[in-house]
N, C-alpha and C positions, 0 to 999 in steps of 0.2 A: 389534448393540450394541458390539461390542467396535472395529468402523471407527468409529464415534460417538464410545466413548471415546479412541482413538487421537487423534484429530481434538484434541477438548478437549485434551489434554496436549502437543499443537501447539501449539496458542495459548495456553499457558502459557508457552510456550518465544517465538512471534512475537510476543508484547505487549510482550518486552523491548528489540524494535528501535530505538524512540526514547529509550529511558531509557540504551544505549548509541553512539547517536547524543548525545542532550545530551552525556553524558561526554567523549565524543572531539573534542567541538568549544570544551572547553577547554584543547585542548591543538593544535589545527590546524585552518586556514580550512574552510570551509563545502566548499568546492570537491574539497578533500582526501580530507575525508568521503565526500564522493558520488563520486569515483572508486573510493577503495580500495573502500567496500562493493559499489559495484554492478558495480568488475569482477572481486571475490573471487566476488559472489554469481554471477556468472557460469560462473566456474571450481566454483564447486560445484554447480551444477545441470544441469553437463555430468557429473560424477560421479554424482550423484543419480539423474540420469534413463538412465543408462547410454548417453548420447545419441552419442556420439561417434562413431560409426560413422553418425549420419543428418546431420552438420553436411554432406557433400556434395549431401544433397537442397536445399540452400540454391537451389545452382547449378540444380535443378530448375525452379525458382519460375518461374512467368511474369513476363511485364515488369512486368505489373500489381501480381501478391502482391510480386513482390521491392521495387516502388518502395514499398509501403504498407507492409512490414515495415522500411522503411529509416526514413517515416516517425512507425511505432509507436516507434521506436529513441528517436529524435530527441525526440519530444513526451512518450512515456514515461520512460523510462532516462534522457537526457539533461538536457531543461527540465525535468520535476515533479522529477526527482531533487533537479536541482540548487536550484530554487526551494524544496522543501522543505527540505534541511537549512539553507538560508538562514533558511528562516522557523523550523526550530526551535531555531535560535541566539538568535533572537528574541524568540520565545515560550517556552509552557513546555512539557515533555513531555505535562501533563494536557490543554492545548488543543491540541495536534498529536495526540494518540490520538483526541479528539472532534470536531474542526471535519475530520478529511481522512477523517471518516464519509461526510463531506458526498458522497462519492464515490459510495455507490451508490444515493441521490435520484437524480444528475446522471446514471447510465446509464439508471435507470428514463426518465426525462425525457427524455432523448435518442434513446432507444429511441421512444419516442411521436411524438416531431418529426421525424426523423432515417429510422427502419427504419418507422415508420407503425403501430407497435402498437398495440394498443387497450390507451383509458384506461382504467383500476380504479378502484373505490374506495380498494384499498390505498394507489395513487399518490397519491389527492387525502389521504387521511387522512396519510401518512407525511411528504409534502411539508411540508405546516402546519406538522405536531411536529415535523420538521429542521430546516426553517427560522426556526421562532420558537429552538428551541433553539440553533441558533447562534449567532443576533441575542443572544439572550440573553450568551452565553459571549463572542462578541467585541465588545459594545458593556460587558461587565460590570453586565449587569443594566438595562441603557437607562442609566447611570451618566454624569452632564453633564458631571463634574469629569475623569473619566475616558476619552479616547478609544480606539479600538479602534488595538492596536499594530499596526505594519505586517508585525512576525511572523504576525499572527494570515490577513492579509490575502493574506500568499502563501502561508498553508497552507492556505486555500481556493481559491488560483489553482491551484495546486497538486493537487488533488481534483478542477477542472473536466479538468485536463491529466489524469492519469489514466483519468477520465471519457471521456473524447473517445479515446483510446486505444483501451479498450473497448469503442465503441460501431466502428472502423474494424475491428478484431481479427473481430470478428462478422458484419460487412457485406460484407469482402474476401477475409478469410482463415481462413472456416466449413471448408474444405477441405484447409486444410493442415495438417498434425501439430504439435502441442503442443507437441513437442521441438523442433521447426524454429523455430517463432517464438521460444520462450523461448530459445534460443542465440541465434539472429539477433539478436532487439534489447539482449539484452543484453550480447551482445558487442561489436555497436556501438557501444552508448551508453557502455561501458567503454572501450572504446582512444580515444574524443575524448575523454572526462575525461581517462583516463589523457596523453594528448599535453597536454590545458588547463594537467594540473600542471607542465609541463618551465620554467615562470617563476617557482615558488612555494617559496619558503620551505620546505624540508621540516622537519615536527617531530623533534622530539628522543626517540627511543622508547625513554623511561625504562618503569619495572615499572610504570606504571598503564594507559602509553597499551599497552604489549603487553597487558596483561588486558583491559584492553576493547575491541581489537578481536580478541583471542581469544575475550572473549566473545560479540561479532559472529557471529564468522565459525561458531566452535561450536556455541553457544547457538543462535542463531538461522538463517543460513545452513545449516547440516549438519543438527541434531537437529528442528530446530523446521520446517523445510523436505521434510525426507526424512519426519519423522511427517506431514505434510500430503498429501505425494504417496502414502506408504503408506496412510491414511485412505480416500481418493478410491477406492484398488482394492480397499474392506473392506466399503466402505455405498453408498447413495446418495449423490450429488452434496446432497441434499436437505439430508439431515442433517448433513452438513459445511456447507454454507450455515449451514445453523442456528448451528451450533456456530461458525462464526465469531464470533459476535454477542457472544461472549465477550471476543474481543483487547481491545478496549474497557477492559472491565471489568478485566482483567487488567493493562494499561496505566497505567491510573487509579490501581491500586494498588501498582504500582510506582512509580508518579510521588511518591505521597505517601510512602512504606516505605522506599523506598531513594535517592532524591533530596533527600525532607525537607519537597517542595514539600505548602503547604497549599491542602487540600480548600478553595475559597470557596462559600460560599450559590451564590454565579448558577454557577460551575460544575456544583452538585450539582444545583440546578433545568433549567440547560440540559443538561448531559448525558444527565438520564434523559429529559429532550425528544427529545432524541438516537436513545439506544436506542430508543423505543419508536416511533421513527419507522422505525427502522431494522429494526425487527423487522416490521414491517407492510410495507415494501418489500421483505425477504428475503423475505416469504409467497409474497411476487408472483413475482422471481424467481426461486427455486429451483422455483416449480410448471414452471419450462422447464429442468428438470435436463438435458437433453444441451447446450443450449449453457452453461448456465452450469457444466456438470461442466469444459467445455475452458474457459469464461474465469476459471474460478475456479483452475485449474491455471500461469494468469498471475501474477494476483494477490492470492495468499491472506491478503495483510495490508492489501491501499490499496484 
């Protein structure tokens, strides 16, 4: 009980990641954003996982894990990164916490195509209620007047890159240590942002933009990140799956509490589409707690 609860007051802590992404991308490019935080998160998950004494197992890797962690780096860290904070510049935080749900239909699904799983009922039932839930959230209710924003559109291309990440992480690199890939790609995908910014305009770090990405990097990187990894070594992989299903929710209410941003009807109808799709595909995966213990150790927010 008490890894379960740790877990929840994680994702209390990781549902704030997009509601301090919006912030900061009123104050510096899309590109900015996705540097600083993913090569901060990097530097703190070398601290977190006490890893830094296994970053020379890199040089371990075969040809094969080294070229596919180079391109988890690339398609993870780098493009969904960069493509999502594009698209939550775009969008709004309540439909980037719900449309890049979309993320664990598309491992289920890939997992089926891809690694040759077998289909569930949970698959076919979770798919429907995602799918329609989305449709719902990015067409705004099937809405004529209104088209689906192209924020909306790369925070699901964004969710398939994720997706495909995770389904390569699983297929190539079931063997190698947790700590290796989570520094590998994200140290990658940080020093090419980090070099993409040497043309860009830096921001001006008045007292807002330092509290928000203090609150990044605190909030969410340190406290909300280390209660996640500490969670994982308390309970089951299970019921940390479970308890993800929370960010969501958690997100959503930040979105409306501290952004301002209004609850709409087709939100509230496609989100709990969302969730309860999402809960039927978690049944699924977490009943294979040892790999999704190491992929959930990736990615405990996307």
């Amino acid at each position: 009980m008490k890894g379960t609860t740790i877990a929840l007051v994680s994702c209390m802590f990781l549902g704030l990641e997009p509601i301090f992404g919006k912030l900061l991308l009123n104050y510096m490019p899309p590109i900015v954003v996705a540097a600083l935080t993913t090569s901060t998160a990097a530097l703190i998950l070398v601290m977190i996982l006490e890893a830094r004494h296994k970053i020379w197992e890199i040089g371990k890797l075969t040809r094969k894990e080294f070229i596919v962690l180079l391109m988890v780096g690339l398609i993870s860290g780098l493009m969904a990164q960069l493509i999502y904070v594009t698209g939550l510049k775009e969008s709004t935080a309540t439909n980037a916490v719900l449309l890049t749900r979309l993320n664990s239909l598309l491992i289920a699904f890939f997992g089926v195509i891809i690694l040759k799983e077998k289909m569930t009922l949970n698959h076919v039932v979770g798919a429907v209620l995602m799918v329609l839930g989305v449709v719902i959230i990015a067409t705004k209710n099937f809405s004529v007047e209104v088209k689906p924003t192209q924020g909306d559109g790369l925070l699901i291309i964004a969710a398939v890159l994720w997706a495909a990440a995770n389904i390569l992480m699983k297929k190539y690199l079931s063997k190698v240590p947790p700590e290796v890939i989570v520094i590998g790609y994200n140290g990658f995908s940080g020093i090419i942002l980090l070099s993409m910014t040497a043309n860009q305009i830096m921001p001006e770090f008045n007292i807002h933009v330092l509290a928000y990405l203090t609150g990044m990097i605190v909030l969410v990187s340190i406290i909300g990140r280390y209660l996640w990894y500490f969670s994982l070594e308390h309970t089951d992989a299970c019921n940390v799956g479970l308890a993800s299903l929370t960010i969501p929710l958690f997100g959503v209410f930040y979105s409306v509490f501290l952004l301002g941003e209004v609850l709409q009807t087709y939100q509230l109808i496609g989100g709990l589409m969302v969730f309860a799709g999402l809960v039927a595909i978690e049944i699924h995966l977490t009943s294979h707690s040892d790999v999704e213990h190491r992929l959930r150790r990736h990615h405990p927010h996307h």
